[in-house]
C-alpha positions as CSV (number, residue, x, y, z in Angstrom):
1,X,0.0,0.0,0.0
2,X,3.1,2.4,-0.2
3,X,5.5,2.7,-2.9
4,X,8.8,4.8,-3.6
5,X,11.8,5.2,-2.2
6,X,10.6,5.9,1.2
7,X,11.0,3.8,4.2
8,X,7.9,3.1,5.6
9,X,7.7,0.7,8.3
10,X,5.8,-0.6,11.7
11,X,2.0,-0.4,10.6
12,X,-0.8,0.0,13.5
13,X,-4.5,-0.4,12.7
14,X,-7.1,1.7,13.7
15,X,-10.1,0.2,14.8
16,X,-12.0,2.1,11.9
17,X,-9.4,0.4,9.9
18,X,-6.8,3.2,8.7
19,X,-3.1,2.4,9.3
20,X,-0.5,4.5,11.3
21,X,2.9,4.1,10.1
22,X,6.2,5.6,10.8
23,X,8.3,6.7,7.0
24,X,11.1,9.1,6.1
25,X,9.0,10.5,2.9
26,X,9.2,13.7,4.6
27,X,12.9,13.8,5.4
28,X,12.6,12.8,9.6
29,X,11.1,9.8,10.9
30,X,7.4,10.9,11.7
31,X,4.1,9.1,11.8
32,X,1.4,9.0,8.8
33,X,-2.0,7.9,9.1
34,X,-3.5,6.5,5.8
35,X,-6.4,4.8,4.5
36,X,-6.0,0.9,4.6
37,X,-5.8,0.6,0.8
38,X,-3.0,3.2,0.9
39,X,-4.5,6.8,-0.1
40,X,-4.7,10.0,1.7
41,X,-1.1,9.8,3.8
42,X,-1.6,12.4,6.7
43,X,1.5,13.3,8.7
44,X,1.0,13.7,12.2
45,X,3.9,14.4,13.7
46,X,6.6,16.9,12.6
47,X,9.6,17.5,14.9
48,X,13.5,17.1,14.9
49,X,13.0,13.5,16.2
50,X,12.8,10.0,15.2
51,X,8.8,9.2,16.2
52,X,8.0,5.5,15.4
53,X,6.7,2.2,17.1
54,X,2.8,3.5,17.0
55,X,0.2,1.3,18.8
56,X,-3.8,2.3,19.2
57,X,-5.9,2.9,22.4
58,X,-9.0,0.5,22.0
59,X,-11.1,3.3,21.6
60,X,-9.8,4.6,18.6
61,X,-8.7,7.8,20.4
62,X,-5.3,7.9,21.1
63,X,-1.7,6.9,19.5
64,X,1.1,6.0,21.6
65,X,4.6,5.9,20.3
66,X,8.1,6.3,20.8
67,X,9.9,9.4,20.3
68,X,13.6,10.7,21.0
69,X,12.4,14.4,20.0
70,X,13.8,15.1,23.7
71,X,17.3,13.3,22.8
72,X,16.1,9.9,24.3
73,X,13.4,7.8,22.7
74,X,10.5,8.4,25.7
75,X,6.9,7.0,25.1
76,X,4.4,9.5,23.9
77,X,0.7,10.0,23.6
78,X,-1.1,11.5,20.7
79,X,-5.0,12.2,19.5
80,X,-5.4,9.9,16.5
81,X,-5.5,13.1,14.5
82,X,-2.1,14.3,15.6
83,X,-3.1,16.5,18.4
84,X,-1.7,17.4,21.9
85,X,0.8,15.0,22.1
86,X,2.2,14.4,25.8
87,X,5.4,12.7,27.1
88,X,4.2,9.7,29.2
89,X,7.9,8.5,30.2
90,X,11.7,9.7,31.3
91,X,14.2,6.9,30.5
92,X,15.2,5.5,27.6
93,X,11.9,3.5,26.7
94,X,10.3,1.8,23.1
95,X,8.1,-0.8,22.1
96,X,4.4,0.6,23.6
97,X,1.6,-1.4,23.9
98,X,-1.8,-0.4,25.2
99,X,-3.8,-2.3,27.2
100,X,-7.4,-3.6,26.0
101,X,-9.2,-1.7,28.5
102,X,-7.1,1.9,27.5
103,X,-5.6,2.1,30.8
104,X,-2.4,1.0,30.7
105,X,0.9,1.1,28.3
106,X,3.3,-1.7,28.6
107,X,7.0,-1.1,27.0
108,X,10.4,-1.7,27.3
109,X,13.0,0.2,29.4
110,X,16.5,0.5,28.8
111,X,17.4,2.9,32.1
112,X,19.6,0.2,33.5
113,X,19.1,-3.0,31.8
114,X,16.4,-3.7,29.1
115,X,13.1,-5.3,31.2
116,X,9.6,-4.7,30.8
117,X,7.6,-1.4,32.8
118,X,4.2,-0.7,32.7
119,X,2.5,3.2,32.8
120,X,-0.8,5.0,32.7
121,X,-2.1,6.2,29.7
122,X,-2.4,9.7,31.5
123,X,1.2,9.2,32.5
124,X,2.1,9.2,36.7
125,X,4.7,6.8,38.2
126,X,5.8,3.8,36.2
127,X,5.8,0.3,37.3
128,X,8.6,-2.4,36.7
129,X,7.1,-5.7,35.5
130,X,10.3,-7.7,34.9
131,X,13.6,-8.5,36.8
132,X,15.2,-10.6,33.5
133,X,16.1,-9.1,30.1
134,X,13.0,-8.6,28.1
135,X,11.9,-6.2,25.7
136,X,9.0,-6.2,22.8
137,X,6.0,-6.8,25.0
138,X,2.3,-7.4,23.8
139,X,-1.0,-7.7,25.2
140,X,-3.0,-10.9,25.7
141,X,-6.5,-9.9,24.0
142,X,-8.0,-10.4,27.6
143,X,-5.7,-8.3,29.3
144,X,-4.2,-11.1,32.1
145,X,-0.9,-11.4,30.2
146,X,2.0,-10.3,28.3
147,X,4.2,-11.9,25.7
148,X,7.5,-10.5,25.2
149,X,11.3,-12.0,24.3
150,X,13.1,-12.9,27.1
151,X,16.6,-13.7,27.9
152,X,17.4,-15.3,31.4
153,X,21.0,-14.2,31.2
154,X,23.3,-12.3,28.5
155,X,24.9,-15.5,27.0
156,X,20.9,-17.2,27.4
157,X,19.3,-17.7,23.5
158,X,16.0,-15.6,23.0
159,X,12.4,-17.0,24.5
160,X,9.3,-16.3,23.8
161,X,8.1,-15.6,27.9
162,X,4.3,-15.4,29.0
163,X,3.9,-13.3,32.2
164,X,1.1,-12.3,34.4
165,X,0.2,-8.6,33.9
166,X,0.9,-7.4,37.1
167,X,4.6,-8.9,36.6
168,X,6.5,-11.3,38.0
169,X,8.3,-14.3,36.6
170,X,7.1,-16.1,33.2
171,X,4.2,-18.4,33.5
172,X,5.7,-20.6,30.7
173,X,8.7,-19.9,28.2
174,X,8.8,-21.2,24.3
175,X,12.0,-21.7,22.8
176,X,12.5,-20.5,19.3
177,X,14.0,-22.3,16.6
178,X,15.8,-19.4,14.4
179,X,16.5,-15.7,14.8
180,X,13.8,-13.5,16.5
181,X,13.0,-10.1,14.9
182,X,10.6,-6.8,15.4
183,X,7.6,-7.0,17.3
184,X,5.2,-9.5,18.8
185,X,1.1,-10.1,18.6
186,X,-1.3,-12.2,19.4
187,X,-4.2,-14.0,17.9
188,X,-7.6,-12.6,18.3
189,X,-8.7,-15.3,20.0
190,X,-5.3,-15.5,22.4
191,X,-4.7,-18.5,21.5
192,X,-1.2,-18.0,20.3
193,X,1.6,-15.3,19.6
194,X,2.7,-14.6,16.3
195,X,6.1,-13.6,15.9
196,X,8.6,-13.3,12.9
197,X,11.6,-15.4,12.4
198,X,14.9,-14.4,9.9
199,X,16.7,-17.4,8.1
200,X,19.4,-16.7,5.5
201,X,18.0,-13.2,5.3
202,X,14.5,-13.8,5.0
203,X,11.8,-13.5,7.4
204,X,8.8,-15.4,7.9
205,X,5.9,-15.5,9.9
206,X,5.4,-17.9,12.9
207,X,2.5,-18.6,15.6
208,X,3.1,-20.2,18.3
209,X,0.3,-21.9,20.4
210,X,-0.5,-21.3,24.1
211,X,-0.9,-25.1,24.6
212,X,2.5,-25.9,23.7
213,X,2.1,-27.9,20.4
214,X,5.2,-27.2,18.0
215,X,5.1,-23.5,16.4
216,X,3.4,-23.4,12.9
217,X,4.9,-20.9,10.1
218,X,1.8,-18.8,8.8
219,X,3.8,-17.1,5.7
220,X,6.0,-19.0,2.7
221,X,8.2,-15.9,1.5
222,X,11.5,-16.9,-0.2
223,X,13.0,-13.5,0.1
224,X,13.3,-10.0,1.8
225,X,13.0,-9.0,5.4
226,X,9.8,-8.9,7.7
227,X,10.7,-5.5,9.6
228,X,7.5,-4.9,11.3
229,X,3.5,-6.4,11.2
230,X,0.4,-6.2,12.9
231,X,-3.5,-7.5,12.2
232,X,-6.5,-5.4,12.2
233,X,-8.4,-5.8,14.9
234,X,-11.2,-8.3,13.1
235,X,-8.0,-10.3,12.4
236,X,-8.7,-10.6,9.4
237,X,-6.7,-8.5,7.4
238,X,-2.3,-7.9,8.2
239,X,-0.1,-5.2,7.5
240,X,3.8,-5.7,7.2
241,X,6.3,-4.2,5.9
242,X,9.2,-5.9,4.4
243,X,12.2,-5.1,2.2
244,X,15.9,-5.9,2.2
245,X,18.9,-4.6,4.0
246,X,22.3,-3.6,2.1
247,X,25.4,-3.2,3.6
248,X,28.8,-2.7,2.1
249,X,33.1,-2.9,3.1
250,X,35.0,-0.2,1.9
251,X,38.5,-0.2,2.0
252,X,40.6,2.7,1.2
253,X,44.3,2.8,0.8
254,X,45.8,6.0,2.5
255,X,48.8,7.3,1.4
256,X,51.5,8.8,4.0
């Protein structure tokens, strides 16, 4: 639904169905809100800072993102139109997600060590949900729990870890069977958490069930990266962006 030489990535859905996105096409990284079939782009942010990671309220009314307009990325609030946005956090802090009942915005901290925190949507004093490295957390569609990737040391491969919402240790880990990337969801129904894996530099789609069966891959691409996805909220349409990554090793011979 976008096109160009732009790099448009992390789509959120509305529950009227438009997407919020974060792109450069404007020269900064700022959030767009478009129309699901890609028209009308609307720019809602506009500041000397990278504004990204945007996630809904359930009501439609509000988008919260990250932002490091301040010179750290904080989480921010927003009206879905662009309008009085308000600085939720202080440390370093990404990957917002808002509870189903609008009260609450779960993300990941980096003020010491990456774990996941928990704030009100209105802001006030935050609350840490994790002891362990963890970061990427998402909502169980009920609101009791909280996927997000979770390491129980530095040298410790990636989990997926299920925790109570009020925090605490995991209820039950997964392991994962390739290299984790970008964000996390859930089903609609909770039943599992969707999650993207990278082999040989391409990404695919995974879910992983809550009962424990093996994972099952949900998308066959042969090529390109999965940098960011989400579902609407009928589940029945998804959003992702994808493209490839290019890197190059230059040497240059100086000459005394």
């Amino acid at each position: 639904v976008t096109q160009g030489w732009s790099f448009d990535r992390e789509p959120s859905w509305t529950p009227d169905g438009k997407i919020v996105y974060s792109s450069n096409m404007g020269g900064g990284l700022d959030l767009y809100l478009m129309d699901a079939r890609g028209g009308n782009p609307k720019q809602l942010t506009a500041n000397a800072g990278a504004n990204g990671q945007p996630t809904i309220s359930p009501d439609g009314h509000y988008i919260i993102f990250s932002s490091d307009r301040t010179g750290a990325p904080h989480i921010w609030r927003m009206d879905v139109e662009g309008g009085n946005q308000k600085q939720l956090t202080d440390n370093p802090d990404v990957s917002p997600d808002c509870s189903p009942d609008g009260r609450w915005v779960v993300y990941s901290s980096s003020a010491n060590k990456e774990t996941i925190w928990k704030v009100g949507i209105d802001g006030g004093q935050p609350r840490q949900l994790t002891e362990k490295l963890s970061f990427s957390p998402a909502i169980s569609p009920d609101g009791k729990e909280i996927v997000c990737s979770y390491l129980e040391d530095q040298s410790s491969p990636v989990k997926l870890a299920i925790l109570p919402f009020q925090g605490g240790p995991p209820i039950k880990t997964f392991p994962l069977a390739g290299q984790l990337g970008t964000n996390l969801a859930w089903t609609r129904d909770g039943s599992a958490v969707v999650y993207v894996l990278t082999s040989g530099g391409v990404s695919n789609l995974w879910a992983q069930p809550m009962n424990g069966t093996p994972p099952k891959q949900l998308t066959d691409f042969t090529s390109e990266r999965i940098f960011w996805f989400a579902f609407s909220r009928d589940g029945k349409q998804l959003a992702l962006s994808r493209g490839t990554q290019t890197s190059d090793v230059i040497l240059i011979n100086f000459k005394q």
